[in-house]
Backbone bond lengths (Angstrom), bond angles and torsions (degrees), N, CA, C in turn:
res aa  C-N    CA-C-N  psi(-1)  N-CA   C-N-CA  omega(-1)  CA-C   N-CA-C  phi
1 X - - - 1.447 - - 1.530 107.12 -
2 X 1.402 121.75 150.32 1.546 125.96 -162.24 1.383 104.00 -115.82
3 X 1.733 101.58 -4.95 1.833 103.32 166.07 1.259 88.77 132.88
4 X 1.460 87.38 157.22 1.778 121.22 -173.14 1.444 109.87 -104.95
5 X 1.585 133.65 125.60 1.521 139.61 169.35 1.477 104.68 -38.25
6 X 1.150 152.64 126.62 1.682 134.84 144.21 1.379 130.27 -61.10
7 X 1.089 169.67 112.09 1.074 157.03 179.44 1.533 105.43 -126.82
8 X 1.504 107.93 90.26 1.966 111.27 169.36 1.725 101.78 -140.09
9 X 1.474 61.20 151.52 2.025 85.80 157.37 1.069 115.15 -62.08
10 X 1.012 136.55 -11.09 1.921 135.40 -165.64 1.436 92.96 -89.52
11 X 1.129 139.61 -16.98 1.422 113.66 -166.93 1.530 103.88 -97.04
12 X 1.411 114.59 -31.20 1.853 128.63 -172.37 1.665 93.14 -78.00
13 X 1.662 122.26 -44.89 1.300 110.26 166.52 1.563 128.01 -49.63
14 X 1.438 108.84 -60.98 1.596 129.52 160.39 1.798 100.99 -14.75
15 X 1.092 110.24 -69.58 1.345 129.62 -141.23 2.203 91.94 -80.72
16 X 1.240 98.49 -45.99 1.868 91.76 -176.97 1.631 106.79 -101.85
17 X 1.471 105.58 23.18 1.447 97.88 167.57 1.388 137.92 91.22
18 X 1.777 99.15 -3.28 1.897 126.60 -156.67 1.539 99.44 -84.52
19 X 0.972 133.86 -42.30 1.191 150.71 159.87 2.187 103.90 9.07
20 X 1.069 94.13 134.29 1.613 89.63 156.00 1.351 129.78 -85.82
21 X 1.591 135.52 134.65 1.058 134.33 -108.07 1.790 83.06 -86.97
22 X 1.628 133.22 -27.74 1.296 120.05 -168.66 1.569 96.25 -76.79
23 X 1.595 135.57 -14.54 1.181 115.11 166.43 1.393 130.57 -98.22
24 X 1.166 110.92 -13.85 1.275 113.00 157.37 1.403 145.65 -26.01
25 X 1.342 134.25 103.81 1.269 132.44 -148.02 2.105 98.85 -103.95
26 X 1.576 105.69 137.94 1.494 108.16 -156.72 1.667 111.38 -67.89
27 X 1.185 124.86 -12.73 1.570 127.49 179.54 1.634 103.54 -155.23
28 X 1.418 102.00 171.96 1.370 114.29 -171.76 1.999 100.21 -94.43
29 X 1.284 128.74 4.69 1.226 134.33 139.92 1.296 141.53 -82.03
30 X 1.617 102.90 -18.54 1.621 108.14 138.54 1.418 140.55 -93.75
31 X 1.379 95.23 -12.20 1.526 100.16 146.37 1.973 130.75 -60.97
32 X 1.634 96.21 -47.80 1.250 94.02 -177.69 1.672 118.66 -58.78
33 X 1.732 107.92 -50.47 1.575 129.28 -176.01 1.813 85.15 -46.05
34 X 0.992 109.17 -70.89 1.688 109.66 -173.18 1.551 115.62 -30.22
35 X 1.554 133.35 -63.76 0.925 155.08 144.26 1.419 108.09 -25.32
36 X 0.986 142.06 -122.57 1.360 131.19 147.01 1.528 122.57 53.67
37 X 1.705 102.17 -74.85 1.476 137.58 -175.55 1.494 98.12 -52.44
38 X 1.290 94.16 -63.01 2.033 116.32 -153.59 1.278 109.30 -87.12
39 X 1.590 129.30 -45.40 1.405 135.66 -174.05 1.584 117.56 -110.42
40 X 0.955 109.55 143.74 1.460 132.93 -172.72 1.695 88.14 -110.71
41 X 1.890 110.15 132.70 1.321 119.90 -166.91 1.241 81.03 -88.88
42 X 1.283 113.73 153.15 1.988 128.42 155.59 1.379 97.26 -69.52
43 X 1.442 129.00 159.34 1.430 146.89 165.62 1.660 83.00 -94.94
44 X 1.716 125.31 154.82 1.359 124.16 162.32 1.500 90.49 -117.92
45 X 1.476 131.79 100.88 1.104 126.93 149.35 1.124 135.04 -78.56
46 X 1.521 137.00 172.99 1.664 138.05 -168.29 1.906 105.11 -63.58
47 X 1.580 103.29 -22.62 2.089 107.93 179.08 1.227 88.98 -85.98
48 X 1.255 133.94 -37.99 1.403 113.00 178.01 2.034 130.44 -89.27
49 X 0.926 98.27 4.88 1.694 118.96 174.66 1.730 92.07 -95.76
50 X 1.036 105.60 -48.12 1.482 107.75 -166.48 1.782 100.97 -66.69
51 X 1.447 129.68 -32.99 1.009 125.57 -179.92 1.393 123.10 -81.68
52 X 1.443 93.78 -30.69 1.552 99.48 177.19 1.655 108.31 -65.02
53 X 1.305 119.72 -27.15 1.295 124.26 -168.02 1.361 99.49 -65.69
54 X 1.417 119.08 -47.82 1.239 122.21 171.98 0.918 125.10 -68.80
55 X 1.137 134.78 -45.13 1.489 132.27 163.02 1.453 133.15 -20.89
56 X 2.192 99.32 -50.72 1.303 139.49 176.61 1.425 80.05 -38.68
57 X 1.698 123.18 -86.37 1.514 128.38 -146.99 0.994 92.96 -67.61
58 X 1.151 153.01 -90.99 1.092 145.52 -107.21 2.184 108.21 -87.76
59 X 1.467 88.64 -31.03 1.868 88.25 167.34 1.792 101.17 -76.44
60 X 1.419 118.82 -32.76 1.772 94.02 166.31 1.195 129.92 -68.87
61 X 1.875 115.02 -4.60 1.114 122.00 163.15 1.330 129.67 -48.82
62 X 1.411 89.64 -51.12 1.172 126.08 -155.97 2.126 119.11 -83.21
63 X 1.643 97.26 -28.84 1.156 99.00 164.09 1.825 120.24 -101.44
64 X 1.279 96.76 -4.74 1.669 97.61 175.45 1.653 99.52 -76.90
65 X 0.773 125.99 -21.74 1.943 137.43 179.23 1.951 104.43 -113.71
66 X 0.974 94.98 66.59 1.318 106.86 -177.01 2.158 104.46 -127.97
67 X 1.012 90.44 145.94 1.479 91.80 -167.22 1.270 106.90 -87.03
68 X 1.520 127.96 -9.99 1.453 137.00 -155.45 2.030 86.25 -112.00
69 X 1.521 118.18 114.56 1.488 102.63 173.05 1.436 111.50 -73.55
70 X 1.267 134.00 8.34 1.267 130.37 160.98 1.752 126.22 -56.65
71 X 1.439 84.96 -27.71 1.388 95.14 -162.74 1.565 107.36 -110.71
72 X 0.954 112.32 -31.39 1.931 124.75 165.73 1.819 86.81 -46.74
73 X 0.547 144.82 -63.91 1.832 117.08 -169.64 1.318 125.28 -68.97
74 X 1.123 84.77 -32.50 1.697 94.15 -177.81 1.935 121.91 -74.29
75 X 1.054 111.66 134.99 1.720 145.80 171.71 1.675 122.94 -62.34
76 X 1.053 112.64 113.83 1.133 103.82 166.72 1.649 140.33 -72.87
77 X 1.322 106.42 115.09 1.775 92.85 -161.02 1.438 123.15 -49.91
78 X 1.346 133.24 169.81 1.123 122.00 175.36 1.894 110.85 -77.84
79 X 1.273 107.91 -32.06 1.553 137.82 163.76 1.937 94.98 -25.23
80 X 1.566 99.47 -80.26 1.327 118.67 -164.74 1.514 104.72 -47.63
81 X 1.459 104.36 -49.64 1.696 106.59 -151.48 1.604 76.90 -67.57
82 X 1.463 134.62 -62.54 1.610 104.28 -142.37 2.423 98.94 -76.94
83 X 1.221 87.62 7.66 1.764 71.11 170.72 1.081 108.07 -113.87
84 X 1.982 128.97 26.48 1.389 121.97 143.75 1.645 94.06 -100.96
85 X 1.323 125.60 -25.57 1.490 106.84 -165.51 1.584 86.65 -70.13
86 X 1.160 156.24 -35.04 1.298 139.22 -148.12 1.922 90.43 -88.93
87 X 0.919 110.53 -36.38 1.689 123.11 -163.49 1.975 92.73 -57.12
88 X 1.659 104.22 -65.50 1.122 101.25 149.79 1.765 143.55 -1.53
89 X 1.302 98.79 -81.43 1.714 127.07 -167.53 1.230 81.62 -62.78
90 X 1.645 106.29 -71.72 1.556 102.98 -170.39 1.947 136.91 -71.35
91 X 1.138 103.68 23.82 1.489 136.99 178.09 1.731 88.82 43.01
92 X 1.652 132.20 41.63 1.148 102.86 165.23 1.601 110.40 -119.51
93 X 1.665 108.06 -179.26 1.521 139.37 -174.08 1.812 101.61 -57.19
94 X 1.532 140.02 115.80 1.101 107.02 168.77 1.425 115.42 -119.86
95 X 1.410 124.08 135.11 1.421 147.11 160.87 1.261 130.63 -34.00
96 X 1.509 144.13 91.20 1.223 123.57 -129.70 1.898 104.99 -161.04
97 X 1.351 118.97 66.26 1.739 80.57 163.70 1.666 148.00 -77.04
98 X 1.360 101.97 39.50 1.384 107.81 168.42 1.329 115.00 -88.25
99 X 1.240 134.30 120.24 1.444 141.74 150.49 1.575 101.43 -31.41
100 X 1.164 126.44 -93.05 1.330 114.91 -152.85 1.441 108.16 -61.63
101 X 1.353 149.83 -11.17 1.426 150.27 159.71 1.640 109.12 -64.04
102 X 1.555 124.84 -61.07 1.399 122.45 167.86 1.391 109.99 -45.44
103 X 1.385 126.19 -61.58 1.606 107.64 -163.86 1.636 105.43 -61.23
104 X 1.399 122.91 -46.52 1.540 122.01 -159.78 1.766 89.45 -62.35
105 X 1.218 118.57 -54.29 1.770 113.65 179.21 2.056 114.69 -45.21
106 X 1.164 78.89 -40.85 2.195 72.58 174.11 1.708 97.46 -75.49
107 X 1.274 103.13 -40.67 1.946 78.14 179.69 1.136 128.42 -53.28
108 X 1.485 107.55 -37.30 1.150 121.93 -172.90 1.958 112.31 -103.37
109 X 1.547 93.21 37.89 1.532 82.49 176.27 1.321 143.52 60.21
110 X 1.332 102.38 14.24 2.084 116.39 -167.85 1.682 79.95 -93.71
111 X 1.132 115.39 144.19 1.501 134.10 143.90 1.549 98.89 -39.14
């Protein structure tokens, strides 16, 4: 495998400080070096805006026809869709505890 998508809360926590205090990292330059280290940034190009767009519809397709009524209301973020359209482009597996990001990724075939 050539790598797994990330998709967590730890990094938007990381970044405004929410963090619990044993994970908490001491400045936003050891945050970045950290970041940096571990993650490789996505490029968002115009094939990948363009997919996410699609993505958008077709995962609200996909959870308005959902068998679970938890999930029949619920929206797909704009967040989510472009970190399956990139998951996509980049043919990898993505990592995820969001409910509505995992189901739209099995519809759509993402690891």
């Amino acid at each position: 495998m050539k790598g797994v998508l990330v998709d967590t809360y730890a990094l938007p926590t990381a970044a405004t400080g929410d963090l619990t205090q044993t994970a908490r990292l001491r400045d936003e330059d050891e945050l970045y070096s950290y970041l940096s280290r571990v993650f490789d940034a996505a490029r968002i190009t115009e094939k990948v805006v363009r997919k996410a767009a699609e993505v958008k519809t077709v995962g609200g397709d996909l959870l308005r026809k959902a068998p679970d009524p938890s999930l029949c209301a619920r929206r797909l973020s704009t967040c989510d869709a472009f970190t399956l359209a990139i998951a996509l482009d980049r043919a990898l597996p993505v990592l995820s505890g969001d409910r509505d990001l995992a189901y739209v990724a099995g519809g759509l075939r993402v690891r």
